[in-house]
DSSP file (Angstrom, degrees, kcal/mol; ACC not computed):
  #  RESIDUE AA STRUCTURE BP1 BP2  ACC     N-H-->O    O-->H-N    N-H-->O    O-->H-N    TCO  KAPPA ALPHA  PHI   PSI    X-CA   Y-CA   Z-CA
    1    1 A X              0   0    0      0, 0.0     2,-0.2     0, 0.0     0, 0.0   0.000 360.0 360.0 360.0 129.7   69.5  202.2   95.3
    2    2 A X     >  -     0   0    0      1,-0.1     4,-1.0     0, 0.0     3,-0.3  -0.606 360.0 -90.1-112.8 174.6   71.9  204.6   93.6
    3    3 A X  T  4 S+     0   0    0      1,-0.3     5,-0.1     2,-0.2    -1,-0.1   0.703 125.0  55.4 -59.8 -41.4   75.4  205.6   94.4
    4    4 A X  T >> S+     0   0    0      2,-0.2     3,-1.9     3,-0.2     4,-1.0   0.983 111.4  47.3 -50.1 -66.1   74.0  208.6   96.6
    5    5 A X  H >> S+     0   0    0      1,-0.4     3,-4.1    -3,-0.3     2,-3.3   0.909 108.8  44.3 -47.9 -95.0   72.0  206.3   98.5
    6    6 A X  H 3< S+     0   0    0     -4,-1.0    -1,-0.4     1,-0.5    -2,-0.2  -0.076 122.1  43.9 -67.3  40.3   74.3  203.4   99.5
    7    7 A X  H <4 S+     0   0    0     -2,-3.3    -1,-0.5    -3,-1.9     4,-0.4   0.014 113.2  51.7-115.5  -5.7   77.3  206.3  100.5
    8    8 A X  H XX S+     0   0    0     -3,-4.1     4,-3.1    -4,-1.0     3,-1.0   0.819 119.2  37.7-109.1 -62.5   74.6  208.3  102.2
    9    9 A X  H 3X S+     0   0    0     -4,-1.0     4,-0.7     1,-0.2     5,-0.4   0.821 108.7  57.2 -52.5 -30.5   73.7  204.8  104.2
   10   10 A X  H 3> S+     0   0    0     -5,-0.5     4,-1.4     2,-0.2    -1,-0.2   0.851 104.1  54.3 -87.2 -15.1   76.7  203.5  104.8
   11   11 A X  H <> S+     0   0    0     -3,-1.0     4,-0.8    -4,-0.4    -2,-0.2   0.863 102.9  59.1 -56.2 -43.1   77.8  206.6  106.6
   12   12 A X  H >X S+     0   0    0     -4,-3.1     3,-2.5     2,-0.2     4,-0.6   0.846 104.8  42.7 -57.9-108.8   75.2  206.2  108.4
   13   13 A X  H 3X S+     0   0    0     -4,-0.7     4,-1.2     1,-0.4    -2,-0.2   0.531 113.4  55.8 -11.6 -38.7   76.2  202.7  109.7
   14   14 A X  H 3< S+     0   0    0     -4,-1.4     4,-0.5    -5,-0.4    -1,-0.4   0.813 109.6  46.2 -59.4 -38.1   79.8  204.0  110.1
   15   15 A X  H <X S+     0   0    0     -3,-2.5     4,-0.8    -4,-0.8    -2,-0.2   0.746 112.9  49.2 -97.8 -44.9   78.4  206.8  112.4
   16   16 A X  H  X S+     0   0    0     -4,-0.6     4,-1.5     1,-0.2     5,-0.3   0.717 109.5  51.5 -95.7  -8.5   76.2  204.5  114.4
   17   17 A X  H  < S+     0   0    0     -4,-1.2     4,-0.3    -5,-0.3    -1,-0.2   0.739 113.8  41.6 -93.1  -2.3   79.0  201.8  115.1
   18   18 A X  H  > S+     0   0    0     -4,-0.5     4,-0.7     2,-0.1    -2,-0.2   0.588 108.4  59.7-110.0  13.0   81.3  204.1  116.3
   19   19 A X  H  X S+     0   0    0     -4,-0.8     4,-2.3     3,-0.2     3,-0.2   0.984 113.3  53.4 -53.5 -82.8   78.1  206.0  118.5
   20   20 A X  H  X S+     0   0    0     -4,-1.5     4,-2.0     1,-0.3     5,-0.3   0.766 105.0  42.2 -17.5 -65.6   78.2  202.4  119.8
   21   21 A X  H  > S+     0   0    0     -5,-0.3     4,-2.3    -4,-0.3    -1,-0.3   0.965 112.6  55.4 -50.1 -59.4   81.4  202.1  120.7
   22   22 A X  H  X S+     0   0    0     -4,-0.7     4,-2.6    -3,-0.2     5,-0.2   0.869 110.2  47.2 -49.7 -46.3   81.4  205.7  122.3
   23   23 A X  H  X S+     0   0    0     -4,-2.3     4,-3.3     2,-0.2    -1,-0.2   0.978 122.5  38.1 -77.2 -23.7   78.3  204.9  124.6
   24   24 A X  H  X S+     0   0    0     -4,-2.0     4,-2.7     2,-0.2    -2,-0.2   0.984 112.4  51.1 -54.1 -65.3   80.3  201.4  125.5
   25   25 A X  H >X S+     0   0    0     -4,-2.3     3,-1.2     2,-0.3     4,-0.9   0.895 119.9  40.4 -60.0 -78.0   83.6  202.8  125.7
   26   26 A X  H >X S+     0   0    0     -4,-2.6     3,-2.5     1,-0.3     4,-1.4   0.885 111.4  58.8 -57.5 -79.6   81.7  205.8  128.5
   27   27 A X  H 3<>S+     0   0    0     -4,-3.3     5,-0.6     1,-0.3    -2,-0.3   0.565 106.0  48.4 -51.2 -14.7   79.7  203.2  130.0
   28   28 A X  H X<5S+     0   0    0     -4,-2.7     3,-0.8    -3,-1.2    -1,-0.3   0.861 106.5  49.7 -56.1 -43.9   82.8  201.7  130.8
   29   29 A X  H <<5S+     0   0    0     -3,-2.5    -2,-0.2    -4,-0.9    -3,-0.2   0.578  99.8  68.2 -98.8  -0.1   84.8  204.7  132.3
   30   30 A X  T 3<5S-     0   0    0     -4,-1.4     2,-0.5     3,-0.2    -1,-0.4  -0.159 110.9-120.9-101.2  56.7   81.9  205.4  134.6
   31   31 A X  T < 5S+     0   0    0     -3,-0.8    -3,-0.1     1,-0.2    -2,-0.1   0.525  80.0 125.8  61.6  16.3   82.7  202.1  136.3
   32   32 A X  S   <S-     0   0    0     -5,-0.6     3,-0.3    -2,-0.5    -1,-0.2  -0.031  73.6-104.7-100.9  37.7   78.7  201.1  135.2
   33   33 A X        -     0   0    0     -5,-0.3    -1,-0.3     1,-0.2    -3,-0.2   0.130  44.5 -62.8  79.6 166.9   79.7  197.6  133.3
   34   34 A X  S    S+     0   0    0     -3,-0.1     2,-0.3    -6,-0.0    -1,-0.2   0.283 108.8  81.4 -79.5   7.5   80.0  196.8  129.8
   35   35 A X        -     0   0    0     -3,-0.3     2,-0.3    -8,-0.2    45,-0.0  -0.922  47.4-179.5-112.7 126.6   75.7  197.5  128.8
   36   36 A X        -     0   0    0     -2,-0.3     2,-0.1    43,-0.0   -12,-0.1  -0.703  35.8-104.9-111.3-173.9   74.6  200.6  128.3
   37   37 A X    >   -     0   0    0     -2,-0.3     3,-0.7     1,-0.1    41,-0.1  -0.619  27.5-113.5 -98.0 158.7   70.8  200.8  127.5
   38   38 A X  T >> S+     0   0    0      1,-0.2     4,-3.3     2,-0.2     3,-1.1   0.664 114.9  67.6 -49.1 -21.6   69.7  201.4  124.1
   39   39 A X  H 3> S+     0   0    0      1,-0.2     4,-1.9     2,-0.2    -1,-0.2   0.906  92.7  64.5 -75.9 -26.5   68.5  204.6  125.0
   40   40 A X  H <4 S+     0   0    0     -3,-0.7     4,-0.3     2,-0.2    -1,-0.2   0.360 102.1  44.4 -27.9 -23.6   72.0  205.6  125.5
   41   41 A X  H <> S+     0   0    0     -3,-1.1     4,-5.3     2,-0.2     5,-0.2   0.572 111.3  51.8 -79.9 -63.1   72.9  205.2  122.2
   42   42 A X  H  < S+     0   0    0     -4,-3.3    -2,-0.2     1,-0.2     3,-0.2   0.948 113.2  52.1 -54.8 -49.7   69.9  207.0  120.7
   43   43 A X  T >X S+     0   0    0     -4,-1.9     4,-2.6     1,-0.3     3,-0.9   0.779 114.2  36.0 -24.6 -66.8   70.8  209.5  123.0
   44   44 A X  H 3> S+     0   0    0     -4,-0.3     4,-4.6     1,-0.2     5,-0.3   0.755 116.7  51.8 -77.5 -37.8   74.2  209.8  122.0
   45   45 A X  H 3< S+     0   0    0     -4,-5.3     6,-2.5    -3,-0.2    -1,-0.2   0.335 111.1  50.4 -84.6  13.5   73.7  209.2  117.8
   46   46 A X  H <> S+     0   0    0     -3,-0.9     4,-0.8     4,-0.3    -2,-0.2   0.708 112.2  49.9-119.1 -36.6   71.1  211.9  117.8
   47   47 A X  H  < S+     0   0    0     -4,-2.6    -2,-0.2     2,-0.1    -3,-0.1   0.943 127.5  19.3 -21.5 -78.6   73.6  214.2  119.7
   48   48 A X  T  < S+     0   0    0     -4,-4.6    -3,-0.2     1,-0.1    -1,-0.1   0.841 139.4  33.6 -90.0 -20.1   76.8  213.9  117.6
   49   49 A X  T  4 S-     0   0    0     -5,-0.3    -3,-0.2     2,-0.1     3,-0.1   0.479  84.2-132.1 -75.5 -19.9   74.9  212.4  114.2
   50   50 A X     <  +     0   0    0     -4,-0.8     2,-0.4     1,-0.2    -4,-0.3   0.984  69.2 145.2  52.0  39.6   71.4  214.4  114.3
   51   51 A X        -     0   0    0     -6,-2.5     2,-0.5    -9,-0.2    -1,-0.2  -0.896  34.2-160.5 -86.3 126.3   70.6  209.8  113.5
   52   52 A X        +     0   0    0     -2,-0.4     2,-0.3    -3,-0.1   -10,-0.1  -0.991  14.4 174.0-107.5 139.9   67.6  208.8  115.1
   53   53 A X        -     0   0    0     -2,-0.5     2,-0.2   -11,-0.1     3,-0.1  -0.809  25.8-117.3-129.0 163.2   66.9  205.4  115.8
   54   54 A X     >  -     0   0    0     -2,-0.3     4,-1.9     1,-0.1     5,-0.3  -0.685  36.3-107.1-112.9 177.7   64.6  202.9  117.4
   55   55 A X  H >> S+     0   0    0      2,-0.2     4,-2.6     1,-0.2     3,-0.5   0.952 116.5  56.9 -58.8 -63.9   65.2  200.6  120.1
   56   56 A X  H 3> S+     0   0    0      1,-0.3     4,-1.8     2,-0.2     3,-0.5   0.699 120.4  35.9  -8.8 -82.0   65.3  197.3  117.9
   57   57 A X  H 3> S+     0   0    0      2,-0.3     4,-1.1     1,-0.3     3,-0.5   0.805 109.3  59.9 -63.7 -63.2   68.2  199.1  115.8
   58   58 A X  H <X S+     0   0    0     -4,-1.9     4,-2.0    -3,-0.5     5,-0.3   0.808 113.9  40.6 -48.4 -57.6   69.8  200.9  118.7
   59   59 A X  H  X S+     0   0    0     -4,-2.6     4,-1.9    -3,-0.5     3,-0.4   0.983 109.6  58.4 -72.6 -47.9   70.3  197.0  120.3
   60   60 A X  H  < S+     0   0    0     -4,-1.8    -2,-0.2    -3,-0.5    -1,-0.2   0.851 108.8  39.9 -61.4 -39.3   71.2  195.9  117.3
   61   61 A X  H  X S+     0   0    0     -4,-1.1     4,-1.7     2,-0.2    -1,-0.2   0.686 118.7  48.2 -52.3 -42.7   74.2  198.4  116.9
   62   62 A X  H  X>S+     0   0    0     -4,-2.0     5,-0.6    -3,-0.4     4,-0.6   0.927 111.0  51.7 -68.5 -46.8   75.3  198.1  120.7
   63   63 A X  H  <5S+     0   0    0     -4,-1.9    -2,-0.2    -5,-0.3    -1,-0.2   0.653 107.2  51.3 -90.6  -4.1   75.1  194.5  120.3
   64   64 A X  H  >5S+     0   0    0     -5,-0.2     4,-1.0     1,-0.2    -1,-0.3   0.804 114.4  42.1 -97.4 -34.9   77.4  194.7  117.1
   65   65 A X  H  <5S+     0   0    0     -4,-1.7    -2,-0.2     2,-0.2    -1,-0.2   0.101 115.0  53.3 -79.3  22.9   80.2  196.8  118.9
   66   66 A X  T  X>S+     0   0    0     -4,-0.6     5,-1.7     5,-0.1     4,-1.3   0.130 109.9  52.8-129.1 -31.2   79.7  194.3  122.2
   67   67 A X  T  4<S+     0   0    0     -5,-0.6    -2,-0.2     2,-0.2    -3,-0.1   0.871 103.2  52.2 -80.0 -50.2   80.2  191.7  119.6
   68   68 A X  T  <5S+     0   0    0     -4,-1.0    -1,-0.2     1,-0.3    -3,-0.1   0.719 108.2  54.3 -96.8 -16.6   83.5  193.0  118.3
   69   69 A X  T  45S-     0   0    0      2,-0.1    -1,-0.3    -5,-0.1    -2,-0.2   0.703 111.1-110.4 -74.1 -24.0   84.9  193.2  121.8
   70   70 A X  T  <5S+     0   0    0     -4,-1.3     2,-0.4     1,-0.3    -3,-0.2   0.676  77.7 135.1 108.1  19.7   84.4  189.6  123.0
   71   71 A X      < -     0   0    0     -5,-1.7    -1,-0.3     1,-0.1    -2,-0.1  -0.848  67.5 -93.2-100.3 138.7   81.7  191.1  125.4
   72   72 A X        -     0   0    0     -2,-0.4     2,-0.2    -3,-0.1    -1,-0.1  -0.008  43.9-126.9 -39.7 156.3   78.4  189.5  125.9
   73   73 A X        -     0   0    0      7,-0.2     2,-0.7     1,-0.1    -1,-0.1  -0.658  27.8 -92.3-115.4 170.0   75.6  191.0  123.5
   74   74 A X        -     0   0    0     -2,-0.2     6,-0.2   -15,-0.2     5,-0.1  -0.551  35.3-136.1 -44.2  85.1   72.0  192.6  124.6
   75   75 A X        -     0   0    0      4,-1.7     3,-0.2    -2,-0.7    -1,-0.1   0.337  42.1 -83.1 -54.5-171.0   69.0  190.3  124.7
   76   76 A X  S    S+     0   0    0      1,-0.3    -1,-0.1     2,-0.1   -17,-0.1   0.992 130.0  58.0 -72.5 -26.9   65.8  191.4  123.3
   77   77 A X  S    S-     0   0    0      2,-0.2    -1,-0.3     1,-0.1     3,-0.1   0.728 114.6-110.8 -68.5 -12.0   65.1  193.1  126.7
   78   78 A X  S    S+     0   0    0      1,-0.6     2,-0.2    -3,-0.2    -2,-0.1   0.215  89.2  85.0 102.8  -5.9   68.1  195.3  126.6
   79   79 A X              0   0    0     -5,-0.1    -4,-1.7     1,-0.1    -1,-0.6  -0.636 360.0 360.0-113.5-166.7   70.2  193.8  129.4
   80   80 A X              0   0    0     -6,-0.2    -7,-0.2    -2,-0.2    -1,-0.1   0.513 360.0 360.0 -94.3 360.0   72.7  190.6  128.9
């Protein structure tokens, strides 16, 4: 992987944890608890990133900004 690559990817990964954050962060201020669904996220990273992602990765991302609040994380079904 050359230099292009690992700055092209880690932008990416920068983009989708604060995507993460953003759908948490809304799914907070609309009073609908700390889980939003993954599809919320894809939703939201394909918006402001033009990222697409699949669910698997989508949870994995939620569940790393859910992580870094002290919030319970996603289970493989998508709720807590």
């Amino acid at each position: 992987m050359g230099l292009r690559d690992r700055l092209t990817a880690r932008q990416r990964h920068t983009q989708l944890l604060a995507a993460a954050d953003r759908a948490i962060s809304k799914h907070l201020i609309n009073g609908e608890g700390w889980h939003p669904e993954p599809a919320a996220l894809i939703a939201l990273a394909f918006a402001r990133h033009a990222i697409r992602l699949n669910v698997s990765e989508a949870r994995e991302y939620l569940n790393a900004a859910l992580a870094e609040r002290g919030y319970p994380l996603l289970d493989e079904g998508g709720d807590q």
